[in-house]
C-alpha positions in Angstrom: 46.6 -51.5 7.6 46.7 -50.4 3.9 44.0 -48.7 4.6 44.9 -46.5 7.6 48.2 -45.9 5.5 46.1 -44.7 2.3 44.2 -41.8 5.1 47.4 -40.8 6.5 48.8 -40.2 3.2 45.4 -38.2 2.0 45.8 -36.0 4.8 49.2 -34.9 4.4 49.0 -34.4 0.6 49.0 -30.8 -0.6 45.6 -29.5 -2.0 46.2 -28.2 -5.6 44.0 -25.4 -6.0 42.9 -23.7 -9.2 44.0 -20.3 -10.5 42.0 -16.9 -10.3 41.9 -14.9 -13.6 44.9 -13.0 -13.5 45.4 -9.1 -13.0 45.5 -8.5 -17.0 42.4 -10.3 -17.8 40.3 -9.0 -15.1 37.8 -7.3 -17.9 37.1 -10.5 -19.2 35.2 -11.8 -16.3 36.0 -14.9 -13.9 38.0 -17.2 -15.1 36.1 -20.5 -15.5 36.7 -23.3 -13.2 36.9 -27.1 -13.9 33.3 -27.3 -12.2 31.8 -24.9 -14.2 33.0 -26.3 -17.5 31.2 -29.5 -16.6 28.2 -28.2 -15.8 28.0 -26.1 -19.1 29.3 -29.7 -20.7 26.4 -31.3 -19.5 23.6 -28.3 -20.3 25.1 -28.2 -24.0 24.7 -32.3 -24.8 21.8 -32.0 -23.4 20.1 -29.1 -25.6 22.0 -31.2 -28.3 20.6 -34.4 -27.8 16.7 -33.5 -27.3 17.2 -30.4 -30.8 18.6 -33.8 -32.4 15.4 -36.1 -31.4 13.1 -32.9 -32.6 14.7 -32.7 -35.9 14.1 -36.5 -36.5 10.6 -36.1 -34.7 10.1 -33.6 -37.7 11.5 -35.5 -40.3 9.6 -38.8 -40.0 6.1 -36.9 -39.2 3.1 -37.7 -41.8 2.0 -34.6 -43.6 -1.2 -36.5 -44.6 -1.4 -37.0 -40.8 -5.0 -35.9 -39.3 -6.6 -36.0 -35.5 -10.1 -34.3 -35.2 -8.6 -32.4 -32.3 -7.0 -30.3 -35.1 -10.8 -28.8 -36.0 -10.6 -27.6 -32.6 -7.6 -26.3 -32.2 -5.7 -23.2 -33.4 -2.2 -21.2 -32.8 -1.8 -17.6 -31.5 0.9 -15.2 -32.0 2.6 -18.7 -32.6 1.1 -20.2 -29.4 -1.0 -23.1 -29.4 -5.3 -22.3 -28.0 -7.4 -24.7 -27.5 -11.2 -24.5 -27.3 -13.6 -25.6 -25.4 -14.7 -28.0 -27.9 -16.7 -25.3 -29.8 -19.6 -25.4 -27.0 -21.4 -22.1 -26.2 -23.0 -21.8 -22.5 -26.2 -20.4 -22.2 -27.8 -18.1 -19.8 -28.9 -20.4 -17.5 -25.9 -22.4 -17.2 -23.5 -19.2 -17.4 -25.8 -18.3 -14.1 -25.5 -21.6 -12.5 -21.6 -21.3 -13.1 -21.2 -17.4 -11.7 -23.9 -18.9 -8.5 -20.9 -21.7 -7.8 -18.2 -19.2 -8.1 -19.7 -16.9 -5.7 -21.1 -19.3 -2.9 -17.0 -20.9 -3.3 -15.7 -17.0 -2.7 -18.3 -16.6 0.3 -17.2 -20.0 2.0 -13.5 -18.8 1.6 -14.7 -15.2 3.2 -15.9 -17.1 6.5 -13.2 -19.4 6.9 -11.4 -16.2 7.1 -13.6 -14.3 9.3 -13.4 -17.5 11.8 -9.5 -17.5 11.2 -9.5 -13.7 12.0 -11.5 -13.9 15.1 -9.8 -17.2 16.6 -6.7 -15.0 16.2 -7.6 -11.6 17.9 -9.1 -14.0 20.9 -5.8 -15.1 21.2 -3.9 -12.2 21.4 -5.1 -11.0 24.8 -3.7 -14.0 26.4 0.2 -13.2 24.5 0.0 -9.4 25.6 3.3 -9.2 28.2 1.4 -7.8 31.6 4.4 -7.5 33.3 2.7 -6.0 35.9 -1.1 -5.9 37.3 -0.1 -1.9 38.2 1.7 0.4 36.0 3.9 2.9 37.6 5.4 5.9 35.7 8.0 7.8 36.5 7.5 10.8 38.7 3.6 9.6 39.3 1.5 7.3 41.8 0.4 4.1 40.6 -2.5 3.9 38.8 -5.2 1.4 40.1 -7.9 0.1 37.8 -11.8 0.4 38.8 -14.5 -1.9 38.0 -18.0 -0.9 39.3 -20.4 -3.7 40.3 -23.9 -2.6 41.3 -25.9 -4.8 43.7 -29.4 -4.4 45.5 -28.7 -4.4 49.0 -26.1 -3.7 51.9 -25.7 -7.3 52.4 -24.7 -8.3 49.1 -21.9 -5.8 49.7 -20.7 -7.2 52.7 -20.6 -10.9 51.7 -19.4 -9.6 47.7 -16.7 -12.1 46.7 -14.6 -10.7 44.2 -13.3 -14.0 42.6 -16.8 -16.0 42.7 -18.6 -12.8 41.1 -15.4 -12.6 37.9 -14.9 -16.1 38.0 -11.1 -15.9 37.5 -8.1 -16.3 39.6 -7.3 -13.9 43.0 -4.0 -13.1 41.2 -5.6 -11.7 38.4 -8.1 -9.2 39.7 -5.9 -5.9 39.2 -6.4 -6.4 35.4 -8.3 -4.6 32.9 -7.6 -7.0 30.6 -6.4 -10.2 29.7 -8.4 -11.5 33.2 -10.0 -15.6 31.7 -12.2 -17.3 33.8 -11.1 -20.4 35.6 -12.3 -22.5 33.2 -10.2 -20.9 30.2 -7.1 -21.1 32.7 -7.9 -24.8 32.9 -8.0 -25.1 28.7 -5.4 -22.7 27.6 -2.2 -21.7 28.6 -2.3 -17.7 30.2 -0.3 -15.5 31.4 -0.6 -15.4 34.8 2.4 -13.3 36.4 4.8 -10.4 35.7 7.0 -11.4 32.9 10.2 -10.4 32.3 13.8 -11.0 30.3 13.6 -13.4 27.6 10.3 -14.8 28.0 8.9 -10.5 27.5 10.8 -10.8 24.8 9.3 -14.1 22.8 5.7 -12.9 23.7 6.3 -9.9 22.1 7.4 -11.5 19.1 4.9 -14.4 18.7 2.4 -10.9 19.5 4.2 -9.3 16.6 3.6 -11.9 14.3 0.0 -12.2 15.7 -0.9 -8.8 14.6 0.9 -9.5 11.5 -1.1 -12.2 10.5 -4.4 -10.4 11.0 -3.0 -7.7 8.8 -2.4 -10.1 6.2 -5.6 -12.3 6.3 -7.8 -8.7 6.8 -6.0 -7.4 3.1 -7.2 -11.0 1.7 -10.6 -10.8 3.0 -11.1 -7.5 1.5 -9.6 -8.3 -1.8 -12.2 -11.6 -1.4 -15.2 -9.2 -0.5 -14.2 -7.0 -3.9 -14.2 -10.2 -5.8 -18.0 -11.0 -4.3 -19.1 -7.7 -5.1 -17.9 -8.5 -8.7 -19.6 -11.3 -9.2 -22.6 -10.1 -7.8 -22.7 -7.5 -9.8 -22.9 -10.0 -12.7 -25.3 -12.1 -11.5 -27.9 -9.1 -11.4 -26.3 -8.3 -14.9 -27.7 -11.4 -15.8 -30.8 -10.8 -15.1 -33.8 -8.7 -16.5 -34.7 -4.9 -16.0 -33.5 -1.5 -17.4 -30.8 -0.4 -15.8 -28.1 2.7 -16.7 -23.9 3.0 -15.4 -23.6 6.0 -12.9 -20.6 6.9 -11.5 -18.9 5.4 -8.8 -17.1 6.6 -5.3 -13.7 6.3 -7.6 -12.8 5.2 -11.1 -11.9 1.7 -10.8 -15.4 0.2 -10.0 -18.4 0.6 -12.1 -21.8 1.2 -10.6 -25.4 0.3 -12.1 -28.8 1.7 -10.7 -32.0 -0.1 -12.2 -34.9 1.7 -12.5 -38.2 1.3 -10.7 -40.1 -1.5 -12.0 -44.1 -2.1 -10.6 -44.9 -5.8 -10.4 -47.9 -7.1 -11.6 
């Protein structure tokens, strides 16, 4: 009973709230709440606390102290650089390491080609055909022709449309988005006139679609620039005479080697 008694009494007790800044002290800001004070509380022993273990850190250390990492290490406009243990790649490794790089960029390039081609063969089926037939206004309706040629008169008589396209009767009229019977069977089409709010999502999820492809075509080019790059220092690598021309612009650099006859 205490306990229900205790609730009652919560809920009925006035909520003391904490002042605003006040008209006159508006320049100085917003007044600081009890919440805020805390947290500064908190953020201040803390910085306190870990500059307080630092200082002793620095205190007890051993100037006569000595790791060989320290031959091998150095500091930088005050930041610390470490080296790659003083070791100095050759030619042939430098070209086994810019061979790696480049056949890792050309395995990223396809899985984005494939990515980029699963997703424009599945845009045809999220295009919103609301209607085998388009009418305009003011204009007949516009009917869509398909020419099949066949050898003789009787082929034309006993020509079945569906057997010969292989899709469904309903979806004859279409120029496009027509799958065969057994991509009806896999995926999910659209096979009718659609309208209201389901028009509506497949023109968003087609939106994003087309999005997508925009932003995966930008990466594969960016990803084709960065093969051509390393290419281009691959062949670098290697031997014959060749001079910089000029490129198509400024920003890339272009090298033409000269004619070379093999014994």
């Amino acid at each position: 009973m205490s306990a229900s008694f205790t609730k009652a009494h919560k809920a009925r007790r006035k909520a003391h709230k904490e002042r605003s800044q006040p008209a006159n002290r508006k320049k100085f800001g917003l007044l600081e709440k009890g919440v805020d004070w805390k947290k500064r509380r908190d953020d201040f022993h803390f910085k306190e606390k870990r500059l307080k273990a630092l200082y002793e850190k620095a205190r007890n250390r051993n100037p006569d102290e000595f790791y060989h990492a320290m031959t091998r290490s150095k500091t930088k406009d005050g930041q610390h650089v470490a080296s790659r243990n003083g070791k100095a790649f050759t030619a042939e490794e430098m070209a086994v390491l810019r061979t790696q790089d480049f056949r890792y960029v050309n395995l990223g390039m396809a899985q984005e080609k494939q990515k980029i081609e699963r997703l424009k063969a599945s845009l045809p089926l999220l295009v919103d055909a609301r209607s085998s037939k388009t009418k305009s206004k003011g204009s007949a309706e516009l009917k869509s022709k398909h020419t099949v040629f066949v050898d003789t008169r009787e082929e034309v008589k006993k020509f079945d449309e569906v057997k010969y396209f292989d899709t469904a009767p309903e979806l004859l009229g279409r120029k496009y988005n027509r799958p065969k019977k057994t991509t009806l069977e896999t995926t999910v089409a659209v096979t009718g006139p659609v309208t209201g709010k389901a028009a509506k999502k497949l023109a968003k999820q087609r939106l994003a679609g087309y999005k997508e492809i925009g932003q995966r075509m930008e990466r594969l080019e960016k990803m084709q620039k960065v093969s051509n790059e390393m290419q281009l220092k691959r062949h670098l690598l290697g031997k014959g005479r060749r001079v910089k021309v000029k490129g198509a612009d400024k920003t890339t650099t272009v090298y033409r080697w000269r004619k070379e006859r093999k014994r």
